[in-house]
N, C-alpha and C positions, 0 to 999 in steps of 0.2 A: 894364165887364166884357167880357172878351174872347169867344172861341171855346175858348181855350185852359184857361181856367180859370173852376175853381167862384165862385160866391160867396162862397166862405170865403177865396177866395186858393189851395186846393188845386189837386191832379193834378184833370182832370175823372174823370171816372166813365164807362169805355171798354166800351161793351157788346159790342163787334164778336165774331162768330163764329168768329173766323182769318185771319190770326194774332192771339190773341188776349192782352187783359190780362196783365199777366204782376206778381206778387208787389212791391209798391217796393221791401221790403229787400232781396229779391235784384236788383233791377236798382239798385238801392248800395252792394251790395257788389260786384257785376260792375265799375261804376264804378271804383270804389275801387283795381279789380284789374287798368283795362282796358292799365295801361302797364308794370306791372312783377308778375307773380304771384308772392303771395310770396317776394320775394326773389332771383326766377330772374333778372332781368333783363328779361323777356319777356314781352310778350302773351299769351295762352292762343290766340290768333291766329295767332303768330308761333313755336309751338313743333313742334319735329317729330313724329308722331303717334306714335315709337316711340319715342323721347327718354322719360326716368325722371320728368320732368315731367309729362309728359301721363300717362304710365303710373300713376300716384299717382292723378290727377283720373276716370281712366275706370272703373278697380279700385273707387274708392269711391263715384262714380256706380251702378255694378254692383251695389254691398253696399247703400248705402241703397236703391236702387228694391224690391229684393229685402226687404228688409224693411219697407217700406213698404205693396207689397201683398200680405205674405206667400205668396212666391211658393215653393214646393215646392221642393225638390233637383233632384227630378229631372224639372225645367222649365230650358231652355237663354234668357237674357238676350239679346238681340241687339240692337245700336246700327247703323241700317243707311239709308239711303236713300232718297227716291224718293216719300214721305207715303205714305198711302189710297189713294192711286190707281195707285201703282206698286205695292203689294201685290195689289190688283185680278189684275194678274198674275201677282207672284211667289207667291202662296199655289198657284194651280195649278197653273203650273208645279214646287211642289214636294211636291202633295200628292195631285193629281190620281191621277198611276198612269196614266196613259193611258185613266182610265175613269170615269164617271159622277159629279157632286158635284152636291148639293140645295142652292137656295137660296129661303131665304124674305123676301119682298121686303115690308119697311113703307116705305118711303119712296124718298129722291131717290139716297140711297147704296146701299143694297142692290141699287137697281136698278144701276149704273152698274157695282156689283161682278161681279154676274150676268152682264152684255150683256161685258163685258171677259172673261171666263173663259169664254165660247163662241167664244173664239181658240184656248183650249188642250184643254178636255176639253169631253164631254156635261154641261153645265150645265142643270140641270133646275130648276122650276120647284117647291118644293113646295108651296108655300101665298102667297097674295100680300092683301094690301088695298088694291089697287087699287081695287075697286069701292064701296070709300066713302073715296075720297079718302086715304087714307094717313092716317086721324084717328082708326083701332083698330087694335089688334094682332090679327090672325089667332090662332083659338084654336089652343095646339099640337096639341087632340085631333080637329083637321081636317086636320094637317096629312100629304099624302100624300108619305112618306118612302121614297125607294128603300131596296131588298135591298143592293143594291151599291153604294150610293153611299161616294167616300172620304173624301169628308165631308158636313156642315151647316156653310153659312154663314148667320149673324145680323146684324145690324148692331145693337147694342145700345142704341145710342143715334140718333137721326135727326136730325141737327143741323139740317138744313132744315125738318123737316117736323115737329120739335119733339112724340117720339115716342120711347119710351126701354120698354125691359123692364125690369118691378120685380121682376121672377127669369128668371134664364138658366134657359132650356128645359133640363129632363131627358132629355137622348136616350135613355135607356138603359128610364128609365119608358115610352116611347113606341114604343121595340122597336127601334131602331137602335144599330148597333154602331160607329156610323161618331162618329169624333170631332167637337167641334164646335167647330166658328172663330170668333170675332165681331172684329168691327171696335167697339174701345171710344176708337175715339180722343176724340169729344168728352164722356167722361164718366169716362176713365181716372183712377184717382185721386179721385175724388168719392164714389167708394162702393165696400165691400167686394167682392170676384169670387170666386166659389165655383168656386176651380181644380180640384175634384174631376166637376165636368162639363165644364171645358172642355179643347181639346188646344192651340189658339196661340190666342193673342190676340195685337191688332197696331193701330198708334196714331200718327198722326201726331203731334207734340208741341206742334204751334203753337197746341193749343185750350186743356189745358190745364197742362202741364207743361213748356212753353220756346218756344223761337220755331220760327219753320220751317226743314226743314233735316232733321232729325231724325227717323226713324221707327223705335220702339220694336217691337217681337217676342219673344213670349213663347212658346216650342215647348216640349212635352212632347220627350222624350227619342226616342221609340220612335218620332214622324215625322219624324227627320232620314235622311239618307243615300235618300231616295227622288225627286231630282226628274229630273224629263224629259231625254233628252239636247240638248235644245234651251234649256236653264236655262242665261242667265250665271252662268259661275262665282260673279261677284261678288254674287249673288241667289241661290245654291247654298247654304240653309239649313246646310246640313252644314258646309262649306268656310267659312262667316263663323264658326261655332261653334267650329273647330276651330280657326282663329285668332282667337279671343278680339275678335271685331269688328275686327281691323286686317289682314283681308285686302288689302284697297286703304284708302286713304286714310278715316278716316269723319268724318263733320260734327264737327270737333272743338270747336267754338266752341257747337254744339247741347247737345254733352254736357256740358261745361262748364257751360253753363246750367242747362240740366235737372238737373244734379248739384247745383246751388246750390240750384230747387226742389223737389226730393225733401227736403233737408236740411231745408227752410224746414218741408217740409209734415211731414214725422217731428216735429221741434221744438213742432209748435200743439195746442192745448190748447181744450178747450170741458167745464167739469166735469170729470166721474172719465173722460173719451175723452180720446185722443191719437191725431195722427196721421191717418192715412185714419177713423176713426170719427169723429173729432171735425169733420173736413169734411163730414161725410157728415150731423152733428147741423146742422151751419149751413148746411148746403144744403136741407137741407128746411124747418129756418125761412124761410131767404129765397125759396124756392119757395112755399113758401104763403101767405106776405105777398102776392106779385105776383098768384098765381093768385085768393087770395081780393078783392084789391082786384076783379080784373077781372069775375071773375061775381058782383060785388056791383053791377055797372055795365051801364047799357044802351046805355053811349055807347061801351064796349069789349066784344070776345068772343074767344074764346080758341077752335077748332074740335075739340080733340082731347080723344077721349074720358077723364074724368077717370082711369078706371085705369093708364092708361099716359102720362099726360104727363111730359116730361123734367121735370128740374131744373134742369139747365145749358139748355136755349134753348125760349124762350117767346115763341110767336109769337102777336101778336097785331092784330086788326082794329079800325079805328075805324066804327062806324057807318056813318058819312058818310063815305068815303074822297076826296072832294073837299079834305077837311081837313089832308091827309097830308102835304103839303108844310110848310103851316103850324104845323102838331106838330112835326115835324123841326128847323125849323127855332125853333120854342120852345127845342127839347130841346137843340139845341146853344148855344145864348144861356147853359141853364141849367145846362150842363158835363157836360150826358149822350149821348155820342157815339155814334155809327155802332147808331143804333136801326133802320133801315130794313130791311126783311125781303127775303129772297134774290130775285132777280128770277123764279124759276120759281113763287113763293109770293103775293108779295107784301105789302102790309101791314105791320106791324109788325114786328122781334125783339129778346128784352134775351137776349143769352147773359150768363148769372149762374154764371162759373165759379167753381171756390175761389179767383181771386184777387180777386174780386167781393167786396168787404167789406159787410156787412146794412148800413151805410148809403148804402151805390148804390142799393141796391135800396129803401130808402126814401125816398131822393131824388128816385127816378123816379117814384114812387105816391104820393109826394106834387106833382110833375111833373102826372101826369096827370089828380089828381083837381081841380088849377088849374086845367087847359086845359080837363076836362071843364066844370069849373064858367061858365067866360069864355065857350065856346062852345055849351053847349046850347041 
């Protein structure tokens, strides 16, 4: 038995954070497609980004995402550059106004969000969990909300710190008029968005909806045409909108994939759910499979408070972290990769995306409950 494969002879079972798992039937039909697309002759690599080719693949890229997480009219699609951390700065640069935007810090991203946008406007602090390690969410009715702020930023999911909001904050319940951002990149697509509270959402694709390359943008109507004179054009919300994402060049090879998994994920079925519900049904099974193994275990713990723990990334301690190495490397013998948790965290992590089939996630608890057993 290799590194490379399960015991069954299978793909292993890829837990990595980002860039992450990605769907097999769409990375066989990418395959399928990677020398001639349909008939063109051509790569989806090799095609011009304004060419009628590509033009077909980004239009219905466009129409499935849209329907997939039932995105409003009058919300603008953006296919755009740069991940989470190059929004970091282009959300203020385009939203800012030259004045005050709140941010509420749970984790390793929120923060990095915040510390980036005191380049461009007053980035305020409004509420933080710092002070118990980033393992609760800050309650919204603490949270101290400017008069003028021109937005909320959230980070909705904390892919490090394995720390997710089980409902987007009501600004409006809270007395703020100020729109609100989140960053859903590690958890876009795994669960419904109540786009009636929010104004842009924004996503890098590498977690859970294609490879990297690709950063998705979701803007209400009414904050375009506002950014700084200091905004490249090419990060000039307004100006990618008005050319339909082909202001410059954009990941076209990104979308192309992503276009394959939005298809994959409209197509799946769990019961009377389709689509983002029926991820959203098999995400919480496989999330409570791992979380219940682990506080049924005193050889594993899991730090974050149960209300708020993600779905997609679950981090987790061994006891005896002397062991850590030798788990790891159990875990890849037994075709469960890139378990090892972010170096600011440490310990454990299984990101359990939708492309994480329930039995990864019972491979690995059955994984751990052997090592626990061999090594207690």
């Amino acid at each position: 038995m290799t590194q490379q494969q399960t015991p069954a002879g299978k793909r292993p079972y890829n837990f990595s954070a980002g860039p992450a798992a990605m769907p097999e039937a769409v990375l066989q039909r990418a395959a399928a497609e990677m020398l001639d697309w349909q008939g063109s002759g051509m790569s989806v690599m090799e095609m011009s980004h304004r060419g009628k080719e590509f033009g077909s693949i980004c239009t219905q890229a466009e129409a499935d995402l849209r329907a997939l997480l039932a995105i409003p009219s009058n919300f603008h699609i953006l296919f755009m550059q740069g991940g989470g951390l190059g929004e970091n700065a282009i959300v203020p640069l385009n939203l800012s106004r030259g004045k005050a935007a709140d941010f509420v810090i749970t984790g390793s991203w929120s923060t990095k969000s915040h510390k980036e946008a005191q380049r461009y406007c007053d980035a305020r602090v409004a509420a933080s969990n710092a002070d118990n390690q980033h393992t609760k969410l800050p309650d919204p009715a603490t949270w101290q909300l400017s008069k003028d702020a021109s937005y909320v930023h959230v980070c909705s999911n904390e892919t490090i710190n394995g720390i997710e909001f089980q409902q987007l904050p009501d600004l409006a319940a809270l007395g703020s008029s100020a729109p609100l951002v989140i960053d859903f990149s590690s958890h876009v697509a795994s669960r419904s968005v109540d786009w009636s509270r929010v104004g842009l959402a924004f996503g890098g694709a590498q977690k859970n909806l294609g490879p990297a390359g690709l950063t998705i943008v979701v803007v209400r109507d009414d904050l375009l045409g506002h950014a700084l004179e200091i905004c490249p054009s090419a990060f000039n919300y307004k100006t990618v909108a008005d050319n339909q994402s082909m202001y410059n060049t954009p990941p076209t090879w990104g979308i192309y994939m992503a276009g394959l998994t939005f298809k994959w994920l409209l197509e799946q079925t769990e019961g009377e759910y389709t689509g983002v519900a029926a991820m959203e049904q098999r995400n919480i099974a496989k999330a409570q499979l791992l979380y219940d193994f682990i506080d049924g275990s005193d050889f594993y713990a899991n730090r974050i408070d149960p209300g708020c723990r993600s779905r997609m990334n679950v981090p987790f301690f061994l006891a005896d972290e002397s062991r850590n190495e030798a788990f790891l490397a159990g875990a890849r013998e037994a075709g469960l990769l890139q378990l090892k948790g972010h170096k600011s965290v440490g310990g454990m992590r299984a990101s359990i995306y939708n492309a994480m089939p329930l039995a990864g996630v019972q491979a690995l608890v059955a994984y751990m409950r052997e090592f626990e057993r061999s090594h207690a």
